[in-house]
TIVEX-707262 format. One line per 3 residues: their letters; for each residue y, x, z of N, C-alpha, C. Coordinates in steps of 0.2 Angstrom, whole numbers. Layout:
<gutors>
A	Y/X/Z/Y/X/Z/Y/X/Z; ...
</gutors>
This chain:
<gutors>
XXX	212/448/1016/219/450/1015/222/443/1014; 229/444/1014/233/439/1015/240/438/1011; 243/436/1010/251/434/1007/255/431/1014
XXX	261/435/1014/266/432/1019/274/430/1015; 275/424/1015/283/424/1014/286/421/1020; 293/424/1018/298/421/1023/303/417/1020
XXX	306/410/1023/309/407/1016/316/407/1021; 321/407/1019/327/406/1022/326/407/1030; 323/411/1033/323/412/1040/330/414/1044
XXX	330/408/1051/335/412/1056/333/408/1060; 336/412/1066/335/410/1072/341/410/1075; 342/410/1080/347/409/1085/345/408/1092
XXX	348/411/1099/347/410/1105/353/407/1107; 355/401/1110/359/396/1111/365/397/1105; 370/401/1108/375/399/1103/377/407/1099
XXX	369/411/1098/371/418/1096/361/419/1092; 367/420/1083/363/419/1081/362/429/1080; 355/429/1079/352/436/1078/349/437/1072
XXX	347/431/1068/342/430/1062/348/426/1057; 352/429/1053/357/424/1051/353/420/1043; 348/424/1041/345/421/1035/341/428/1031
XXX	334/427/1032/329/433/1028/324/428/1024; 325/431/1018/318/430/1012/315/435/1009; 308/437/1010/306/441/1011/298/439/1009
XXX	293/443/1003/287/442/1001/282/449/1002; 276/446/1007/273/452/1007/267/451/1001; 266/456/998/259/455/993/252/456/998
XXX	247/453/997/241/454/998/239/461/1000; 237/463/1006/235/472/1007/241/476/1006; 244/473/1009/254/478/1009/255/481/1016
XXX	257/486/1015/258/488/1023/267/493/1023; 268/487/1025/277/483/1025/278/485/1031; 285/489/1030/288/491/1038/294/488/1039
XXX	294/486/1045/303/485/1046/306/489/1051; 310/491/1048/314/497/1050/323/497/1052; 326/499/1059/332/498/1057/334/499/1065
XXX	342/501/1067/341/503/1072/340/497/1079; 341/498/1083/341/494/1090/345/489/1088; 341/484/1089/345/474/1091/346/474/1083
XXX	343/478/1078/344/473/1071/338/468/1071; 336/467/1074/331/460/1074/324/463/1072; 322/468/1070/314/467/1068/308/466/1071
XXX	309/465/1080/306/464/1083/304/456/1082; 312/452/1084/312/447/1081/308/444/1078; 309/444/1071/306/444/1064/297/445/1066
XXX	296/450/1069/288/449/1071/287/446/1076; 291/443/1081/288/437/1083/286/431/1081; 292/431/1077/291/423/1073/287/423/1067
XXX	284/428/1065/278/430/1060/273/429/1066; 272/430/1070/267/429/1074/265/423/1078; 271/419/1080/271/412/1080/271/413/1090
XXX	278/418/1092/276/419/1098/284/415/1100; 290/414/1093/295/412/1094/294/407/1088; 299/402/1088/300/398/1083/305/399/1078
XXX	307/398/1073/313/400/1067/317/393/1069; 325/395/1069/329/389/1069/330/385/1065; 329/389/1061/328/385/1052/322/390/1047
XXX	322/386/1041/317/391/1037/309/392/1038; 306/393/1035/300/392/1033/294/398/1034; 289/399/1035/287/403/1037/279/401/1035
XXX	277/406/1028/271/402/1024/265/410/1023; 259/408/1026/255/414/1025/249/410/1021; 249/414/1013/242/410/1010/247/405/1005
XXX	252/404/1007/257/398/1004/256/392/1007; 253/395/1014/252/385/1019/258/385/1023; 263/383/1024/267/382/1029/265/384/1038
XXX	266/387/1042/264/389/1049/268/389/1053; 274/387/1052/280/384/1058/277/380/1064; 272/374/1063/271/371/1068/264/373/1072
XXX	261/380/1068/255/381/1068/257/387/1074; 251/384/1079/254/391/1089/251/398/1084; 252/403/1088/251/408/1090/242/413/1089
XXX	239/407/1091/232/406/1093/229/404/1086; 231/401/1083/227/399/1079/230/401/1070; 236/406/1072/238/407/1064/235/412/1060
XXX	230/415/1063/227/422/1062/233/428/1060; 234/427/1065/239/436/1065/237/438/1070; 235/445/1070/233/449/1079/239/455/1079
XXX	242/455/1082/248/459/1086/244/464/1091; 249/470/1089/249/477/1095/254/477/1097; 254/478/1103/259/481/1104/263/488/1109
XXX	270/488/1109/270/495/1113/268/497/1117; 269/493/1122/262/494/1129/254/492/1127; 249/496/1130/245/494/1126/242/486/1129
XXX	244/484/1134/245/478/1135/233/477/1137; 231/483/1142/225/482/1142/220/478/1149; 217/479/1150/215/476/1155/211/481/1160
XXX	216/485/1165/213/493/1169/207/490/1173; 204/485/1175/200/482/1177/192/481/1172; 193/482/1165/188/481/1160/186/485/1156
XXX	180/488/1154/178/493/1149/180/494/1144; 181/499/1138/181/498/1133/178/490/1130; 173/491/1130/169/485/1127/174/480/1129
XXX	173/479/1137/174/471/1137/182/469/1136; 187/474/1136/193/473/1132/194/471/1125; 188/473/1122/187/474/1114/184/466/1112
XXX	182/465/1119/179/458/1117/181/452/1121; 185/452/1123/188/451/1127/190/442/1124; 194/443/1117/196/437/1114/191/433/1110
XXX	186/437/1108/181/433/1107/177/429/1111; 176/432/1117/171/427/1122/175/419/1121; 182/421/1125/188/416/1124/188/412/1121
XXX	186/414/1113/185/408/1106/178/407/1107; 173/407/1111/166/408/1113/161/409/1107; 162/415/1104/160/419/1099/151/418/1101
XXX	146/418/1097/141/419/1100/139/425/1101; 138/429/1107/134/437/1112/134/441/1107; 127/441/1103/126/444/1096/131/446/1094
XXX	134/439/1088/138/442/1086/146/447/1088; 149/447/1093/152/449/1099/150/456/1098; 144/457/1100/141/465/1102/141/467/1095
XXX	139/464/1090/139/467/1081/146/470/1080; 151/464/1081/157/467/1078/161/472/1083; 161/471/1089/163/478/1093/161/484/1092
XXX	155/484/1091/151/491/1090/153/495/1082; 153/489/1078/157/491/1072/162/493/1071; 167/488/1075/174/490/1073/175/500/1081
XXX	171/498/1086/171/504/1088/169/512/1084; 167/509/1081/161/516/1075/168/518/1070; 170/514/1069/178/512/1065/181/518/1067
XXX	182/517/1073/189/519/1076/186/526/1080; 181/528/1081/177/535/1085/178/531/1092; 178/526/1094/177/525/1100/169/523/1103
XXX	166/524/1101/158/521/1099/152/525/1105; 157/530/1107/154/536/1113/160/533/1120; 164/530/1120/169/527/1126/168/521/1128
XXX	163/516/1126/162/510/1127/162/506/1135; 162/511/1138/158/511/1144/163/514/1148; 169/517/1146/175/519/1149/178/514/1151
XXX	181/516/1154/189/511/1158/196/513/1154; 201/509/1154/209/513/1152/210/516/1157; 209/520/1164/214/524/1164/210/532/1165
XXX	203/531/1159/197/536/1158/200/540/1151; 205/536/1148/206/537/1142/213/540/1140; 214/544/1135/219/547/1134/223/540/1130
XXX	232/543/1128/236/539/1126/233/537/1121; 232/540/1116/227/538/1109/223/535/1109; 217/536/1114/212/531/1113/216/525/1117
XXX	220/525/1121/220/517/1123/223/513/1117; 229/516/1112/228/513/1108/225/512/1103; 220/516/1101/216/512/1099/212/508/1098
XXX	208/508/1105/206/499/1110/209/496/1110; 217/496/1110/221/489/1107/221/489/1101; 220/493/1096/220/490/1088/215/488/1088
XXX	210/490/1091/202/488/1090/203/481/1093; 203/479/1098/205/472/1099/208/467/1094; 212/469/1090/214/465/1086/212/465/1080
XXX	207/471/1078/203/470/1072/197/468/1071; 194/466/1078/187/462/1081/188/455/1078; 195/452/1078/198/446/1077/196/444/1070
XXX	196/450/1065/197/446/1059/203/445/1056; 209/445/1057/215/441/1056/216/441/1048; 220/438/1046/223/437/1040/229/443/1038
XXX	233/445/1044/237/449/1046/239/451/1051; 240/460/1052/240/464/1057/249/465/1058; 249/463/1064/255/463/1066/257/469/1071
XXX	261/477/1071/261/481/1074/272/481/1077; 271/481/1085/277/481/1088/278/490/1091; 280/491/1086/281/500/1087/276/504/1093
XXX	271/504/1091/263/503/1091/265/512/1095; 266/516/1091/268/524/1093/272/526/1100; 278/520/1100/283/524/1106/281/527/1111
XXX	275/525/1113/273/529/1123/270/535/1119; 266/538/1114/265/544/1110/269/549/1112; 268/553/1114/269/562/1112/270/564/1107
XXX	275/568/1103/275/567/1096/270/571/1092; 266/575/1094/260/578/1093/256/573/1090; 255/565/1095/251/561/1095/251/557/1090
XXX	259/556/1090/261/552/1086/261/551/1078; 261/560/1075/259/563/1069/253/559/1067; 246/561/1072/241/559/1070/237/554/1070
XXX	241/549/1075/240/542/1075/244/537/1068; 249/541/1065/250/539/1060/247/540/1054; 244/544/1053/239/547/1048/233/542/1048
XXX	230/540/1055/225/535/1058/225/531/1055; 232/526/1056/234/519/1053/233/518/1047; 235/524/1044/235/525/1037/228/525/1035
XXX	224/527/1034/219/527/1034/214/522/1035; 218/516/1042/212/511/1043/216/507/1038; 220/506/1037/226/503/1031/221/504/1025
XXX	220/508/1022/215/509/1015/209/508/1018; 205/508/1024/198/505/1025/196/500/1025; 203/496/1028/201/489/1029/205/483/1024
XXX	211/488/1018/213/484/1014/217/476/1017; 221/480/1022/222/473/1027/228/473/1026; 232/467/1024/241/466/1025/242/468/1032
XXX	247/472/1033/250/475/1039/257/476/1041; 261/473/1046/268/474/1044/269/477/1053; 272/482/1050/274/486/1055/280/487/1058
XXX	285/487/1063/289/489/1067/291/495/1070; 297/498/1069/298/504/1070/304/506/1069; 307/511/1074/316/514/1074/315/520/1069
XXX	308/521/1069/310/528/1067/307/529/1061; 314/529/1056/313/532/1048/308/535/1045; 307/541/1049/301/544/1049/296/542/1046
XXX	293/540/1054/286/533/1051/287/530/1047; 293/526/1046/293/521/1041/289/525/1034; 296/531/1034/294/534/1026/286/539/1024
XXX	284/538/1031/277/542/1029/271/538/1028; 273/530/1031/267/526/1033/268/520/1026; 273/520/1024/273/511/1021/272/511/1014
XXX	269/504/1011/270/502/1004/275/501/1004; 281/498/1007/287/495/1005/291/494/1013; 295/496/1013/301/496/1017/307/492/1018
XXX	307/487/1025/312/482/1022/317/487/1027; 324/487/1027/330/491/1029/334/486/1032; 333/485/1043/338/480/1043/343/480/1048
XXX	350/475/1045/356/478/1049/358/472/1053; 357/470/1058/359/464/1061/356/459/1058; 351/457/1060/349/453/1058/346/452/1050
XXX	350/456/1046/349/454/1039/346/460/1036; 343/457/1030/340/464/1026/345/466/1019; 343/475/1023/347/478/1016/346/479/1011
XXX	339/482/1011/335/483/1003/329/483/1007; 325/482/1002/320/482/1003/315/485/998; 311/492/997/308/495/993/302/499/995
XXX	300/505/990/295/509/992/300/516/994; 296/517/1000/298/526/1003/307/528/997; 301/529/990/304/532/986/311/530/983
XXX	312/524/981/316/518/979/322/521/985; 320/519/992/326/520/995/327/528/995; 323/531/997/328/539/997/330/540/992
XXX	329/540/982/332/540/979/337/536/977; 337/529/977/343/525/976/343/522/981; 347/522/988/349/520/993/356/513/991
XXX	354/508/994/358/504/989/365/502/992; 368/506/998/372/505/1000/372/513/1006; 378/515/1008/380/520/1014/375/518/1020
XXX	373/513/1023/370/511/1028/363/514/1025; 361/514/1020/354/513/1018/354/522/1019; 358/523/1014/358/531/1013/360/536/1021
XXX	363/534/1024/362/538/1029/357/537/1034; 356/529/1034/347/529/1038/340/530/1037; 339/533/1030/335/536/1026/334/542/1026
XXX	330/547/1029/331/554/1026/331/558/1032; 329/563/1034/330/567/1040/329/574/1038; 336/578/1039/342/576/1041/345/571/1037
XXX	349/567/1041/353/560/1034/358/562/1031; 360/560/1026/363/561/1017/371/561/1022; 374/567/1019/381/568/1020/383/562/1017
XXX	390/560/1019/395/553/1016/401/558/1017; 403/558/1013/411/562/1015/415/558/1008; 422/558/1010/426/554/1005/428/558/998
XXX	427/556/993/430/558/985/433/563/987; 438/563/990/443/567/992/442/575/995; 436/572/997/434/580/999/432/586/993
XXX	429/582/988/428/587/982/431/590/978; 439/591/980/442/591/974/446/601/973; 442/604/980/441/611/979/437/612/974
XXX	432/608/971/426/611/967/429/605/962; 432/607/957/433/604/950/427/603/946; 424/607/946/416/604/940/413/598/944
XXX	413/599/952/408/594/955/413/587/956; 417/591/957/424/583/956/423/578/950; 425/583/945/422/580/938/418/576/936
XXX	411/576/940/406/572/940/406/565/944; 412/563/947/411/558/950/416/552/947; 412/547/945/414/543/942/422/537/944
XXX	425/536/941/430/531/942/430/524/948; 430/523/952/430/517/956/426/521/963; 426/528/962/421/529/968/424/531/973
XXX	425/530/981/427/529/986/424/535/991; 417/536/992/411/540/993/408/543/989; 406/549/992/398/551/991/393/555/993
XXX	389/555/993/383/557/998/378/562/994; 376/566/998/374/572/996/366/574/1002; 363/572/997/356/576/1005/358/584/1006
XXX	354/585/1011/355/592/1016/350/596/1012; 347/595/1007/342/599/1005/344/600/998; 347/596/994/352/595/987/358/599/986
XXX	361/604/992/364/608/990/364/613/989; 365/616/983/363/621/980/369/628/981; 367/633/981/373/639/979/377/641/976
XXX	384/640/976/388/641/969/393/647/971; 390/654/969/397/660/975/401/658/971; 407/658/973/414/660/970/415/653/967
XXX	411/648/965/412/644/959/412/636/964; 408/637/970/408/627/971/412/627/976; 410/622/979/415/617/986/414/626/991
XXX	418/626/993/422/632/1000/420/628/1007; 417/631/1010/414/627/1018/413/634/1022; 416/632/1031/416/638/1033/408/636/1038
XXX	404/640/1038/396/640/1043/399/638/1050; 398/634/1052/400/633/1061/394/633/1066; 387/632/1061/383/634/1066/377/634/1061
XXX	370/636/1063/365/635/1061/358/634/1068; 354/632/1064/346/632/1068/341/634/1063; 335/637/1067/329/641/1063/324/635/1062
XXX	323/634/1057/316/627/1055/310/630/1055; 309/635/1055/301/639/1053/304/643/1045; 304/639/1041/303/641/1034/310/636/1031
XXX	316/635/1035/321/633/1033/328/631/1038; 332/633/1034/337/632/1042/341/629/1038; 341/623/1046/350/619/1046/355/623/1046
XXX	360/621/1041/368/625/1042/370/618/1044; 376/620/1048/383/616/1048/388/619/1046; 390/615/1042/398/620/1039/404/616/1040
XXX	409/616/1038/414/612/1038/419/614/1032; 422/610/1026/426/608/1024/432/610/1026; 438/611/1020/445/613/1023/447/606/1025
XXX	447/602/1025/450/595/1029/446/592/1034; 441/597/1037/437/597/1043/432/590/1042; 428/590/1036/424/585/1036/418/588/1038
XXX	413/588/1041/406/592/1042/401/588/1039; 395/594/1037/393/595/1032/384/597/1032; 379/596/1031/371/598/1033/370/599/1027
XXX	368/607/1027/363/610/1021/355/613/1024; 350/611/1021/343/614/1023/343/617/1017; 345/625/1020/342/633/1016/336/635/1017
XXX	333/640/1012/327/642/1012/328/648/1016; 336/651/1014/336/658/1019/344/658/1023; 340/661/1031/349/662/1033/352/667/1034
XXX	351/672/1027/355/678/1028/362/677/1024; 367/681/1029/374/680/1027/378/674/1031; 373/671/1035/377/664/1035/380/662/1043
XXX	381/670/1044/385/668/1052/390/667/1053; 390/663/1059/397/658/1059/404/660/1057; 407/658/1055/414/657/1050/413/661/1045
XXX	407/659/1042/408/665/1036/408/659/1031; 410/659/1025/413/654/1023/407/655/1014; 406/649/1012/401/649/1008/401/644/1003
XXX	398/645/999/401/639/993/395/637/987; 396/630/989/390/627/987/391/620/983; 387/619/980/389/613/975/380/608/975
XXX	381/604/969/375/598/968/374/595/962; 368/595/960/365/594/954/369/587/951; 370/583/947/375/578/945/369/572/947
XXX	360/572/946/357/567/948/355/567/957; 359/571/958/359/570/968/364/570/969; 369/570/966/374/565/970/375/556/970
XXX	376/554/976/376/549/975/383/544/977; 385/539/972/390/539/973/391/530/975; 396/528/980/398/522/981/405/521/982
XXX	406/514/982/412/512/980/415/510/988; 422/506/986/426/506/995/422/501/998; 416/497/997/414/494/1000/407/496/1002
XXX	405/501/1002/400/507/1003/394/503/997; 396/501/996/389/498/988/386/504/986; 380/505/983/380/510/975/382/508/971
XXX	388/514/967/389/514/958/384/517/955; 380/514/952/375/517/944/379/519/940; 377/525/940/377/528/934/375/530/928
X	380/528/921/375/527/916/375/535/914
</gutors>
């Protein structure tokens, strides 16, 4: 296991910077996502964790050794990536060992740690296959395996899921997790989708152009989301934002919102039923979940609105319905989408 810090990191590609400044501490056996939508840099970020780019400034220390001038090859991080990037001409095995011969491991031990790390992963009956003998799954596998034959100090994954079928990708998630407690390995993960983030990580960094928004566990951000940007990229379906203004049909739930607040935010599953007594919303649509249904409603000032009910009777379209929210699930911010605490 390993410590990772970043100290004042940025980059820049000619005259357009991408990384404008992240500082950033992994603890020992941490399995840290970075999460956020397209072009916010967290691809980046793992490259230059990887030593496949250079940082324009700032520092980059695993173990507390500095690793800026140290290549690729020699920093101990093993990368996946989203292609599985295999070799359709080589077996199972000889893909698995492919970096070792490279580093000219001795045979022995070569075939000890393949067959290991293969027993590991249930590939130990495929060795002998080829990639295009194998399903999506198992190929990636043979690329995680390839990089856990390594040894590394840390695992570096580039949204390892995306070519998955989301059947697969359920279960390959659960996988990781799982080698994550076997192998007790620091692992920083990459990925758009909140989802994963929120099912797979000790600590979640949240990034928006380059920069980090919060950085917490699962729980930290979906409860106290530290800003609008956090709180609506958290959470599926994401936390209504509608303006102060909109509450002021429902006097008790207006009541509860504090002085300087601009927003507030309300998850889809935190609205509760108020007949006669809460916020007034007309039904504009709904969808069947199994065991819970999306509403859309709308507000008299035409703001729209996601509630996840347990039941959808009564609740066809324009029929108008009134609902309100607990005082610790609303969440409120100010005009600069900040969070206000509340005392």
């Amino acid at each position: 296991m390993s410590t990772l810090e970043l100290r004042s990191i940025q980059k820049s590609f000619d005259q357009t910077t991408v990384i404008p400044g992240v500082d950033l501490q992994v603890a020992h056996g941490e399995f840290v996502v970075f999460v956020g939508p397209s072009g916010c840099g967290k691809s980046t970020l793992l490259r230059l964790i990887a030593g496949l780019d250079k940082p324009s400034s700032g520092d980059i220390l695993i173990d507390d050794e500095p690793v800026n001038e140290i290549g690729a090859a020699d920093r101990g991080c093993a990368m996946v990536f989203q292609s599985y990037a295999l070799y359709p001409h080589m077996t199972v095995y000889a893909n698995m060992a492919f970096g070792l011969e490279n580093a000219h491991v001795p045979r022995d031990e070569i075939r000890q740690k393949v067959q290991q790390v293969a027993a590991l992963l249930r590939l130990d009956q495929l060795l002998e296959r080829k990639p295009t003998q194998l399903s999506g799954g198992q190929r990636q596998r043979v690329a995680i395996g390839r990089a856990i034959v390594r040894n590394p100090k840390i695992f570096l994954f580039d949204e390892p899921l995306s070519n998955l079928d989301a059947e697969l990708r359920v279960s390959m998630r659960s996988e990781l997790r799982d080698l994550h407690q076997r192998l007790q390995a620091t692992m920083i993960y990459v990925t758009h989708d909140q989802v994963e983030a929120m099912s797979m990580a000790d600590k979640i960094v949240v990034l928006r152009a380059g920069r980090i928004e919060q950085v917490g566990t699962p729980e930290q951000l979906y409860d106290r989301p530290c800003n609008t940007f956090v709180a609506g990229f958290i959470g599926s379906p994401r936390m209504n934002l509608l303006p102060v203004a909109c509450l002021q049909e429902d006097p008790a739930l207006a009541s509860r919102i504090p002085a300087g607040a601009h927003r507030v935010g309300i998850r889809p599953e935190h609205w509760t039923p108020a007949p006669g007594a809460g916020l007034p919303m007309t039904v504009i649509g709904r969808e069947y979940l199994g065991a819970q249904w999306l509403v859309q409603a709308r507000l008299s000032d035409g703001a729209r609105v996601e509630i996840l009910m347990a039941g959808g009777t009564g609740l066809e379209r324009q029929s108008v319905i009134h609902m309100s929210a607990a005082p610790q699930n609303i969440h409120v911010f100010d005009q600069n989408d900040q969070r206000i605490e509340r005392t």
